[in-house]
mmCIF file of the N, C-alpha and C atoms, coordinates in Angstrom:
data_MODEL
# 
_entry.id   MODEL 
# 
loop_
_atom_site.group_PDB 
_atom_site.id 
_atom_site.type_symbol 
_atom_site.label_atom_id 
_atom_site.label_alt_id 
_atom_site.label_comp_id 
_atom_site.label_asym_id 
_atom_site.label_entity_id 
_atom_site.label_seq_id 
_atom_site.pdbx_PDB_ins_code 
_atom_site.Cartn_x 
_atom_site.Cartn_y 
_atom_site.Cartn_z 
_atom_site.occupancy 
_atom_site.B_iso_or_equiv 
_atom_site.pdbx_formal_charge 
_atom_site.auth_seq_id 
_atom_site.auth_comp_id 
_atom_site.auth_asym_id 
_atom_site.auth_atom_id 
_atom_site.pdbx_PDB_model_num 
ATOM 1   N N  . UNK A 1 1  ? 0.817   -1.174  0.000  1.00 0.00 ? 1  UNK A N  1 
ATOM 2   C CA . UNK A 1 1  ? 0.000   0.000   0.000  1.00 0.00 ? 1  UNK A CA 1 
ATOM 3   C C  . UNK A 1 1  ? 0.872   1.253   0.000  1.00 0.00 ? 1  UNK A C  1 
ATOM 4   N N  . UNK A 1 2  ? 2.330   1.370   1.086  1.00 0.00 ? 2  UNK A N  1 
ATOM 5   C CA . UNK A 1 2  ? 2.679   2.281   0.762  1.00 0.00 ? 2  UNK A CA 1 
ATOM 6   C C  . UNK A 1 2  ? 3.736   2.493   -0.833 1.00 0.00 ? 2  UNK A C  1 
ATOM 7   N N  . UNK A 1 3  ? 3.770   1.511   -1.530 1.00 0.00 ? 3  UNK A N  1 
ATOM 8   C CA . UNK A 1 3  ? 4.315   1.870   -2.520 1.00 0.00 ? 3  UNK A CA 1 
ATOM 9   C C  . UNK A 1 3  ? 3.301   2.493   -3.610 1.00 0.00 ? 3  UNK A C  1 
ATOM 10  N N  . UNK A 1 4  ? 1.738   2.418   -3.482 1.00 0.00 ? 4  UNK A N  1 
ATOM 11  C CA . UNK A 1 4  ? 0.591   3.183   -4.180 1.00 0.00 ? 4  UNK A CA 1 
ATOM 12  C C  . UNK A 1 4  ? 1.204   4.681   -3.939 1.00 0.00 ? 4  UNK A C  1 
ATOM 13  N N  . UNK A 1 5  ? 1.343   4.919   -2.707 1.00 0.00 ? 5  UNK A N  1 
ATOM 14  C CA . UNK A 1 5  ? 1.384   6.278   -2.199 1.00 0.00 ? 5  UNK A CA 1 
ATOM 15  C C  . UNK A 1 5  ? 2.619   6.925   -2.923 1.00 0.00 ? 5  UNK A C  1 
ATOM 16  N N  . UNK A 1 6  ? 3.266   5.981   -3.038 1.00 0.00 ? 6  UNK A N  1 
ATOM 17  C CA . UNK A 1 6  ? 4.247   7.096   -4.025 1.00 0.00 ? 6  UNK A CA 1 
ATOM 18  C C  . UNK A 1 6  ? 4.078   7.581   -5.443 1.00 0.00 ? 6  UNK A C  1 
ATOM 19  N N  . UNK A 1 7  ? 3.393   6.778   -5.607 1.00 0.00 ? 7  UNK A N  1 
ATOM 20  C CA . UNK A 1 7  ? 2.815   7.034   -7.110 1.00 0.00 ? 7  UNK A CA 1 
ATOM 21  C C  . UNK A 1 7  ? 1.697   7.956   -7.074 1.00 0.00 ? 7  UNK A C  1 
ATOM 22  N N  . UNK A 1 8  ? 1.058   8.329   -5.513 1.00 0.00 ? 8  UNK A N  1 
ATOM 23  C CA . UNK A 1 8  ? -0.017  9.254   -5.926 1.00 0.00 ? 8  UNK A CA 1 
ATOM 24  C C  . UNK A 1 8  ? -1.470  8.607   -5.843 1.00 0.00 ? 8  UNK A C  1 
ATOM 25  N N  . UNK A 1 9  ? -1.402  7.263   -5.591 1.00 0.00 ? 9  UNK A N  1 
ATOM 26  C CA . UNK A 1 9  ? -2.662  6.139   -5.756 1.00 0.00 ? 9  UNK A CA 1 
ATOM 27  C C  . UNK A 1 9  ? -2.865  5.272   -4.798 1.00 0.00 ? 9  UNK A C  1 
ATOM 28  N N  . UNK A 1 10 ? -4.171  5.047   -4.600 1.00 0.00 ? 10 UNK A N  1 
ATOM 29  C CA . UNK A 1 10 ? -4.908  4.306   -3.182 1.00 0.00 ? 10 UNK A CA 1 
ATOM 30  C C  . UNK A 1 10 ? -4.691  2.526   -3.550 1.00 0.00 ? 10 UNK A C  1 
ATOM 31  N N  . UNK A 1 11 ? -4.801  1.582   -2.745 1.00 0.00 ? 11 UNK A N  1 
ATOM 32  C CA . UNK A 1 11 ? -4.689  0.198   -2.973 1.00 0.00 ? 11 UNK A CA 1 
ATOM 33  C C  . UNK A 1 11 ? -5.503  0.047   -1.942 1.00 0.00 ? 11 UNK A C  1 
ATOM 34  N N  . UNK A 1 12 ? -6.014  -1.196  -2.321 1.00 0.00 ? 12 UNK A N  1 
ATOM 35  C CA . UNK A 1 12 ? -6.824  -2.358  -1.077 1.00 0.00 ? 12 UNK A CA 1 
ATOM 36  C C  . UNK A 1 12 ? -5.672  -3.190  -0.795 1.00 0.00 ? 12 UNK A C  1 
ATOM 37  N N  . UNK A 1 13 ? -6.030  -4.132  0.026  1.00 0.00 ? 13 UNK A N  1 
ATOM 38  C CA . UNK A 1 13 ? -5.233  -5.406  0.391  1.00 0.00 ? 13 UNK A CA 1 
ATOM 39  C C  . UNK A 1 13 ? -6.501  -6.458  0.810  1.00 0.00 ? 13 UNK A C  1 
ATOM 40  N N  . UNK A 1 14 ? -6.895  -7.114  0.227  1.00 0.00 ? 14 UNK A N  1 
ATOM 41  C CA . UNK A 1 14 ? -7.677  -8.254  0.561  1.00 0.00 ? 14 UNK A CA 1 
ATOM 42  C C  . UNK A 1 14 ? -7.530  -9.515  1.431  1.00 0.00 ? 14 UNK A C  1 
ATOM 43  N N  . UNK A 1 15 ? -7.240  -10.114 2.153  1.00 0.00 ? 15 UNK A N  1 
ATOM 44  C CA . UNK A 1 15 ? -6.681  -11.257 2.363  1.00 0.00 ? 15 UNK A CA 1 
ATOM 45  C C  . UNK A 1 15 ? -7.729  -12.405 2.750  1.00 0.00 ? 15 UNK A C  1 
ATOM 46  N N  . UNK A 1 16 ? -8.366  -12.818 2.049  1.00 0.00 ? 16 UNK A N  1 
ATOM 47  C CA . UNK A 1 16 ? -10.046 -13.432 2.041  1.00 0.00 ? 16 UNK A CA 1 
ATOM 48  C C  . UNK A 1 16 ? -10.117 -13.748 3.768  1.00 0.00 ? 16 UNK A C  1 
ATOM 49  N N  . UNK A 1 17 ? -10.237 -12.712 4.663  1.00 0.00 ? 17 UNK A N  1 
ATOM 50  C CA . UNK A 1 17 ? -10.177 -12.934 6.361  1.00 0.00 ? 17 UNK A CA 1 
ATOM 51  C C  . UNK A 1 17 ? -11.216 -13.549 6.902  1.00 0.00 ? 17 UNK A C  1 
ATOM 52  N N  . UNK A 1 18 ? -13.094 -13.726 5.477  1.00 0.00 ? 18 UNK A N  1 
ATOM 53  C CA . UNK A 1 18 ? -14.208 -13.730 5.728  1.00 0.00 ? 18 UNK A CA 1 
ATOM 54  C C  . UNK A 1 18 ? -14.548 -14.867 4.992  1.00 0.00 ? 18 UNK A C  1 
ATOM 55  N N  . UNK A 1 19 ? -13.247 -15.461 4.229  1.00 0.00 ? 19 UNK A N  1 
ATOM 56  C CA . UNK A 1 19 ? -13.500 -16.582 3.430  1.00 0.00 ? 19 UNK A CA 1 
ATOM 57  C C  . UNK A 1 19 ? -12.330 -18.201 3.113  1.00 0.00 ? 19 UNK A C  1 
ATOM 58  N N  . UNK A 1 20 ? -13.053 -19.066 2.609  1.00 0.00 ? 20 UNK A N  1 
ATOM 59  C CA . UNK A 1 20 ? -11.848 -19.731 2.693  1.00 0.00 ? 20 UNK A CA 1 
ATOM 60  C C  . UNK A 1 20 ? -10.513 -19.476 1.500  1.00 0.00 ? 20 UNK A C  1 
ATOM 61  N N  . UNK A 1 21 ? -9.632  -19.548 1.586  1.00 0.00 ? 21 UNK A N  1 
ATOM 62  C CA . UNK A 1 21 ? -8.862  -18.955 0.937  1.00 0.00 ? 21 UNK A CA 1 
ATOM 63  C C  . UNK A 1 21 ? -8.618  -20.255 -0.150 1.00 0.00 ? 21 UNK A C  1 
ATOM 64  N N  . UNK A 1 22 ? -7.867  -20.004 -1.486 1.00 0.00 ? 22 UNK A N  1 
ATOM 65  C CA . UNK A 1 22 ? -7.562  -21.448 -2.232 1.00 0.00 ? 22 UNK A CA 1 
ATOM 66  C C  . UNK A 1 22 ? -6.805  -22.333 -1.486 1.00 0.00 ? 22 UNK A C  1 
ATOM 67  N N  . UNK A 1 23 ? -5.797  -21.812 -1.551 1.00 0.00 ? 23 UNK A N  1 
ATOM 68  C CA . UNK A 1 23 ? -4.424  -22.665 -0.529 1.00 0.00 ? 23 UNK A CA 1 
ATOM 69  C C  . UNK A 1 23 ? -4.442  -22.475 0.956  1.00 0.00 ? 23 UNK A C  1 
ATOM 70  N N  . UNK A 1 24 ? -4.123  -23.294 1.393  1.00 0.00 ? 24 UNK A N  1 
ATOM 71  C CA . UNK A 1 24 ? -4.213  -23.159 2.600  1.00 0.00 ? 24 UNK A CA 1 
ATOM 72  C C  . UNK A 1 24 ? -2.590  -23.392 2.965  1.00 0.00 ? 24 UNK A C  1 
ATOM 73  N N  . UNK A 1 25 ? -2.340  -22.271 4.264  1.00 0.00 ? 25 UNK A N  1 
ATOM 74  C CA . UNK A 1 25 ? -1.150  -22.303 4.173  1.00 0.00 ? 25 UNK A CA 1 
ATOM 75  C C  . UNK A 1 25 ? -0.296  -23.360 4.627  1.00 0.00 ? 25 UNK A C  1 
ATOM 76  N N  . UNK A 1 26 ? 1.288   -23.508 4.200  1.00 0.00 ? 26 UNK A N  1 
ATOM 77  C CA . UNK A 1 26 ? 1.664   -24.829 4.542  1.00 0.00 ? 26 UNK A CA 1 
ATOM 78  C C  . UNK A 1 26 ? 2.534   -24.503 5.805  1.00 0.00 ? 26 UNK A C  1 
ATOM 79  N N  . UNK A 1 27 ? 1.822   -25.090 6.900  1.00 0.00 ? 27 UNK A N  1 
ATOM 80  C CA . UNK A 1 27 ? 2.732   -25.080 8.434  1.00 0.00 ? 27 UNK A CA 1 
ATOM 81  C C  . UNK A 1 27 ? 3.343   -26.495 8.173  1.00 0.00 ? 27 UNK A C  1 
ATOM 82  N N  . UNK A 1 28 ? 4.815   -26.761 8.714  1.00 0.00 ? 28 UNK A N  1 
ATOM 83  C CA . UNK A 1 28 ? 5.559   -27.396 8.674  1.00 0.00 ? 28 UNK A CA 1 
ATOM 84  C C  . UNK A 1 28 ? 5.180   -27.822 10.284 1.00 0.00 ? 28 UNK A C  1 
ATOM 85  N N  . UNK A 1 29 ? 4.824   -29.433 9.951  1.00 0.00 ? 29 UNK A N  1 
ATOM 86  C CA . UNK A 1 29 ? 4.718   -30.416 11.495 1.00 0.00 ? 29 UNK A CA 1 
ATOM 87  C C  . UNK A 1 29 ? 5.930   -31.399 11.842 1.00 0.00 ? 29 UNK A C  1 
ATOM 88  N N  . UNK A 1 30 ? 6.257   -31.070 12.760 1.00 0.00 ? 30 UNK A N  1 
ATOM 89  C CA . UNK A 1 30 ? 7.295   -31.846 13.055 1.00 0.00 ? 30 UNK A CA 1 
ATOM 90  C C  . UNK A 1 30 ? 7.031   -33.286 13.352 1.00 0.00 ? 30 UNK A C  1 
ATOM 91  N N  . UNK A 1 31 ? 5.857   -33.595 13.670 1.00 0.00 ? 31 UNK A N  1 
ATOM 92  C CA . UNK A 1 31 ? 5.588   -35.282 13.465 1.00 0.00 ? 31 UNK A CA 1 
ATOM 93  C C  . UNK A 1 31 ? 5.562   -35.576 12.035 1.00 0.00 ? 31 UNK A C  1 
ATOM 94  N N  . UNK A 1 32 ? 5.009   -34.852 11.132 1.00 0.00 ? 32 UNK A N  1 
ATOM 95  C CA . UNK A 1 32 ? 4.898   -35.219 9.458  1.00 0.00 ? 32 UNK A CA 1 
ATOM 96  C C  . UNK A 1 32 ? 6.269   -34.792 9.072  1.00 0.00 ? 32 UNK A C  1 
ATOM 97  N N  . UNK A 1 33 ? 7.300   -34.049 9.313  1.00 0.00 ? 33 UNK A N  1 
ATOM 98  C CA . UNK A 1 33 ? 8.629   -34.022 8.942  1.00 0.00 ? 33 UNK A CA 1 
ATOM 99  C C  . UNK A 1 33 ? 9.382   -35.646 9.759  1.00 0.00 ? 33 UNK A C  1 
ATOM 100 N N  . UNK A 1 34 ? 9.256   -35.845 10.338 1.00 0.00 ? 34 UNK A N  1 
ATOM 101 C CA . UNK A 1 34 ? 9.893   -36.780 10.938 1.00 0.00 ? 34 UNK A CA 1 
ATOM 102 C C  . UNK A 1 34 ? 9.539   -38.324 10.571 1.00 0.00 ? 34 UNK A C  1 
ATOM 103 N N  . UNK A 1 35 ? 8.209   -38.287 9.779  1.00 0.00 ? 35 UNK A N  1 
ATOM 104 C CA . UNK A 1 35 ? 7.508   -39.154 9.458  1.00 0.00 ? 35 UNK A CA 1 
ATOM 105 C C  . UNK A 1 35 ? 8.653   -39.723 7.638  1.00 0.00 ? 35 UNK A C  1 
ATOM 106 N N  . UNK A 1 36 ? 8.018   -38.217 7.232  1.00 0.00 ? 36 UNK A N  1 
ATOM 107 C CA . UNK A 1 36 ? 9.000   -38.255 5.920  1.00 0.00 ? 36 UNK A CA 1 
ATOM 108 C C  . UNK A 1 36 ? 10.281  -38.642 5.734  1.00 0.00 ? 36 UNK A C  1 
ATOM 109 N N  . UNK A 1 37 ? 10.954  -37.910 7.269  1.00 0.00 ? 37 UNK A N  1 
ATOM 110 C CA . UNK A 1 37 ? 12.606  -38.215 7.491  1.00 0.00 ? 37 UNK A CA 1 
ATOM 111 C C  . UNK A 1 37 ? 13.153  -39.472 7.391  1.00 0.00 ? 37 UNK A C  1 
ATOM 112 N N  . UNK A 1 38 ? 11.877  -40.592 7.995  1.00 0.00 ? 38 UNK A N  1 
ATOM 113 C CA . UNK A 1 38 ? 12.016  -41.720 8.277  1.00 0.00 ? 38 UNK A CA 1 
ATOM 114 C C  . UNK A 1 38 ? 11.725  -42.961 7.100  1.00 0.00 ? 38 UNK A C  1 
ATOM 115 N N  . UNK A 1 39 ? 10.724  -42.167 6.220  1.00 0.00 ? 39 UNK A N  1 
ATOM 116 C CA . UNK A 1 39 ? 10.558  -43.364 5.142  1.00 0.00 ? 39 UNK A CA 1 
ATOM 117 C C  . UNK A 1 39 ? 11.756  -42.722 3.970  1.00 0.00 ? 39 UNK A C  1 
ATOM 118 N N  . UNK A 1 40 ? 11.883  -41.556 3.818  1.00 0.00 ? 40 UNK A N  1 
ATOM 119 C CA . UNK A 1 40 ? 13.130  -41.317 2.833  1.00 0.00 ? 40 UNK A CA 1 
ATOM 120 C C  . UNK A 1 40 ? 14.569  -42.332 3.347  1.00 0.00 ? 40 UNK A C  1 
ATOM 121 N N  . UNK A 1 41 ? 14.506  -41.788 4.548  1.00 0.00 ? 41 UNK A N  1 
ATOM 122 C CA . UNK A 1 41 ? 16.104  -42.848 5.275  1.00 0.00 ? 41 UNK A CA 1 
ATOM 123 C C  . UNK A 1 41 ? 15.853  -44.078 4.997  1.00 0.00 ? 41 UNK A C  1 
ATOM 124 N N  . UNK A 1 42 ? 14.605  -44.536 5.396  1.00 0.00 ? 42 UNK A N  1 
ATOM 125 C CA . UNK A 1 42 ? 14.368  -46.524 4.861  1.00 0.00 ? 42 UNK A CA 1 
ATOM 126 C C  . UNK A 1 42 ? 14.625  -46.643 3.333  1.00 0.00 ? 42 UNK A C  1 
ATOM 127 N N  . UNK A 1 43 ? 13.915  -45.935 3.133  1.00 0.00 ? 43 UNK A N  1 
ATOM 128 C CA . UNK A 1 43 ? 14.282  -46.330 1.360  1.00 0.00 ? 43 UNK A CA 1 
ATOM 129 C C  . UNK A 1 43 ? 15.346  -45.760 0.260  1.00 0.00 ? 43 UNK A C  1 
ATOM 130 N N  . UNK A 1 44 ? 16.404  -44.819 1.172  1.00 0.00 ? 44 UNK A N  1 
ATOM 131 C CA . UNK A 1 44 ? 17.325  -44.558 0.529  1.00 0.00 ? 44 UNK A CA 1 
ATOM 132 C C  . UNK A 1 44 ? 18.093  -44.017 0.967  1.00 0.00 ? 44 UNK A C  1 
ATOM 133 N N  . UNK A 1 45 ? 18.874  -44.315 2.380  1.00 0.00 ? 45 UNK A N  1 
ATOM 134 C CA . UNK A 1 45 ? 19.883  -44.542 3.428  1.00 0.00 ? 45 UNK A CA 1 
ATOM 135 C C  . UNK A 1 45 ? 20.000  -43.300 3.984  1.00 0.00 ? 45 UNK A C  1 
ATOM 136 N N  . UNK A 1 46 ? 20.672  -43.104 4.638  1.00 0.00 ? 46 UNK A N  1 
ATOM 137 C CA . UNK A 1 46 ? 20.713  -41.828 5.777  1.00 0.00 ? 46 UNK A CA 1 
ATOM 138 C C  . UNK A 1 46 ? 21.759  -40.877 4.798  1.00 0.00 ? 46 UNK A C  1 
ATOM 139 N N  . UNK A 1 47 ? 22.704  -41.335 4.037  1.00 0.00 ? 47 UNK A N  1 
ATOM 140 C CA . UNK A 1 47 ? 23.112  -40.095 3.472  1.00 0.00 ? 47 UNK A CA 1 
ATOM 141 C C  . UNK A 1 47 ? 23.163  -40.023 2.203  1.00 0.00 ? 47 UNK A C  1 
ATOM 142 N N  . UNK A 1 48 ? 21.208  -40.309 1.513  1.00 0.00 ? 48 UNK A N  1 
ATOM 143 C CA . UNK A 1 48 ? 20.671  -39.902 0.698  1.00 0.00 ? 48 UNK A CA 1 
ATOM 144 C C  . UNK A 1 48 ? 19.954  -38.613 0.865  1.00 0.00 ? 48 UNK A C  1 
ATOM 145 N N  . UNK A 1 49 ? 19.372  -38.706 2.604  1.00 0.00 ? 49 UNK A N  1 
ATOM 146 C CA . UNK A 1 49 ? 18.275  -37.515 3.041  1.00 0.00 ? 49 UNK A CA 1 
ATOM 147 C C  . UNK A 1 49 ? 19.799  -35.966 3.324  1.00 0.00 ? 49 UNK A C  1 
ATOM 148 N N  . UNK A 1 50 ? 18.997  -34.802 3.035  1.00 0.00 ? 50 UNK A N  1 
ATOM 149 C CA . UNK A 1 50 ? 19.731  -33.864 3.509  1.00 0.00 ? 50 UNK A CA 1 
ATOM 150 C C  . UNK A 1 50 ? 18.133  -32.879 3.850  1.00 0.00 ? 50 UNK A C  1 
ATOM 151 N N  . UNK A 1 51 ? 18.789  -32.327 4.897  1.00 0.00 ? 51 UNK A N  1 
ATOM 152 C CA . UNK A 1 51 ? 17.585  -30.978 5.388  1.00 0.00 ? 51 UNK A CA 1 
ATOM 153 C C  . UNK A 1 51 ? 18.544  -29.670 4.691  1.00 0.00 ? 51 UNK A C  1 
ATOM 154 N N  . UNK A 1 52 ? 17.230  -29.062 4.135  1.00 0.00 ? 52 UNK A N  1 
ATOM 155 C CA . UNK A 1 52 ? 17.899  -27.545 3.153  1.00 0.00 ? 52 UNK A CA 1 
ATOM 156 C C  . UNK A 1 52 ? 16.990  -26.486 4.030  1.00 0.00 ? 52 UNK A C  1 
ATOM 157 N N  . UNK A 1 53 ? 17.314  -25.420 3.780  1.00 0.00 ? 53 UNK A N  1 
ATOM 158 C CA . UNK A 1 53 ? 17.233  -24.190 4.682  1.00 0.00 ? 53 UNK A CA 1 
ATOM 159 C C  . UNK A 1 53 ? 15.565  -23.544 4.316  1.00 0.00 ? 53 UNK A C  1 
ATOM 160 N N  . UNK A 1 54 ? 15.121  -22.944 5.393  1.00 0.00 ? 54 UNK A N  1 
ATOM 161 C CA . UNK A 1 54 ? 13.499  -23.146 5.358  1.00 0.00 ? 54 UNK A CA 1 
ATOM 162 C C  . UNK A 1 54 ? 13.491  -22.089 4.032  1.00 0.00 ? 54 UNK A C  1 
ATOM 163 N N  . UNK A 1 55 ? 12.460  -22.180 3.085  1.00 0.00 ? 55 UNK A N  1 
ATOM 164 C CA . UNK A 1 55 ? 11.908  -20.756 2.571  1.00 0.00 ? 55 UNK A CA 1 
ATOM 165 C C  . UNK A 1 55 ? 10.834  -20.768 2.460  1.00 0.00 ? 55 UNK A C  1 
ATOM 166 N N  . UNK A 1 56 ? 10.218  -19.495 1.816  1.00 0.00 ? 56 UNK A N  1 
ATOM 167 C CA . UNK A 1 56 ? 8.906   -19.138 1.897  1.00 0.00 ? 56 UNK A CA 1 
ATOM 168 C C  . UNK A 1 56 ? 7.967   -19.472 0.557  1.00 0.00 ? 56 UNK A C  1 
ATOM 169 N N  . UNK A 1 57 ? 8.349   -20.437 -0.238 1.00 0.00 ? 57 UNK A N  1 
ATOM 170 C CA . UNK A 1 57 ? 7.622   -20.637 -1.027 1.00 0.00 ? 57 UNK A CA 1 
ATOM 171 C C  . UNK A 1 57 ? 6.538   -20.864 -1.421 1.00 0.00 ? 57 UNK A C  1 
ATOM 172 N N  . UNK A 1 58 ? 5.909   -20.915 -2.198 1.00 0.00 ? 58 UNK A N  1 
ATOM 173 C CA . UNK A 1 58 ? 4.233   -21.026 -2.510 1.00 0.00 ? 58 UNK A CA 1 
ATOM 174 C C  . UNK A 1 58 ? 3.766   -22.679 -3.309 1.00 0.00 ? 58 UNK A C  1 
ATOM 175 N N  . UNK A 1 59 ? 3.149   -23.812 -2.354 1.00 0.00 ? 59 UNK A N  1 
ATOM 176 C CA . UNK A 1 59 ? 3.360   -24.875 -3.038 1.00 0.00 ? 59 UNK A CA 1 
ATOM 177 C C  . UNK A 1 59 ? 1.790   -25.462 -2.335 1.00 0.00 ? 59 UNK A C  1 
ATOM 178 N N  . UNK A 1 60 ? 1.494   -26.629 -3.274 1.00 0.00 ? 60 UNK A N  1 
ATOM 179 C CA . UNK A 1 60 ? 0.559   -27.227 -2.956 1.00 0.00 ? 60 UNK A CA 1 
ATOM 180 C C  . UNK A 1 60 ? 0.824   -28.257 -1.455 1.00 0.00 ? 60 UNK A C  1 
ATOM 181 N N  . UNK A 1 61 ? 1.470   -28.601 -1.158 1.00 0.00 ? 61 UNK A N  1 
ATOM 182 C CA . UNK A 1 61 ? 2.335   -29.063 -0.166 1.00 0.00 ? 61 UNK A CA 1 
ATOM 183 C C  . UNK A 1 61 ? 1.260   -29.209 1.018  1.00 0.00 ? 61 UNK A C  1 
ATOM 184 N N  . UNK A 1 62 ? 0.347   -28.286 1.005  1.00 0.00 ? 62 UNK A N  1 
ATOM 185 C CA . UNK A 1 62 ? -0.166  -27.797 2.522  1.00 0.00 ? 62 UNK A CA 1 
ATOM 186 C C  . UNK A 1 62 ? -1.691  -28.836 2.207  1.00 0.00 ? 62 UNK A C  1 
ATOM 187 N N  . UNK A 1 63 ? -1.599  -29.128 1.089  1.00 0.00 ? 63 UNK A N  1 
ATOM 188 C CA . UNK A 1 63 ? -3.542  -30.028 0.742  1.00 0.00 ? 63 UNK A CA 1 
ATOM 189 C C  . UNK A 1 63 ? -2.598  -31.570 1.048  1.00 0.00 ? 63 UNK A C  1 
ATOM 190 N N  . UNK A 1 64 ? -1.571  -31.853 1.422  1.00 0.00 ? 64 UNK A N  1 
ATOM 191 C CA . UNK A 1 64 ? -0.916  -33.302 1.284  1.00 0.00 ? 64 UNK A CA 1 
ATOM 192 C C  . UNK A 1 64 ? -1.167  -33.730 2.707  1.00 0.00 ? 64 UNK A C  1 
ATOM 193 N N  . UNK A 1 65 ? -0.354  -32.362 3.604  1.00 0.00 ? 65 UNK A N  1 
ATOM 194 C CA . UNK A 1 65 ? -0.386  -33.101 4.710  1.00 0.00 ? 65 UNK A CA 1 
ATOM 195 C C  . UNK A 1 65 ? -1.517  -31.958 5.534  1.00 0.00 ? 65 UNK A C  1 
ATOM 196 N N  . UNK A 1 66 ? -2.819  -32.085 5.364  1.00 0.00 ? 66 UNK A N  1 
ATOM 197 C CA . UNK A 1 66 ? -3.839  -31.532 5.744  1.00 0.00 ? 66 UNK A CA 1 
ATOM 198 C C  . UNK A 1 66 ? -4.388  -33.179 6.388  1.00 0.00 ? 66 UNK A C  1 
# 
């Protein structure tokens, strides 16, 4: 919104607060990470798995482990 203002112009911000939204966001569970940790290691040894650094990406991810 404040980058409208520099231009001179108003914005909304919606964030459906009154509705269900498409995606639902993906919270990371540490029983379903640990779950995963464990069938990746069975089926393709402990130094096949590596943990990579969190980001904020936008993925269907969150309808899997719902």
């Amino acid at each position: 919104m404040e980058q409208a203002k520099v231009f001179r112009c108003g914005a909304t911000v919606d964030f459906f607060e009154d509705e269900n939204t498409m995606y639902p966001p993906t919270v990371n569970d540490i029983h379903m990470h640990e779950h995963v940790k464990k069938v990746a290691t069975d089926l393709l040894g402990l130094t096949r798995f590596q943990e990579v650094d969190l980001v904020m990406g936008s993925e269907d991810f969150s309808f899997y482990s719902e």
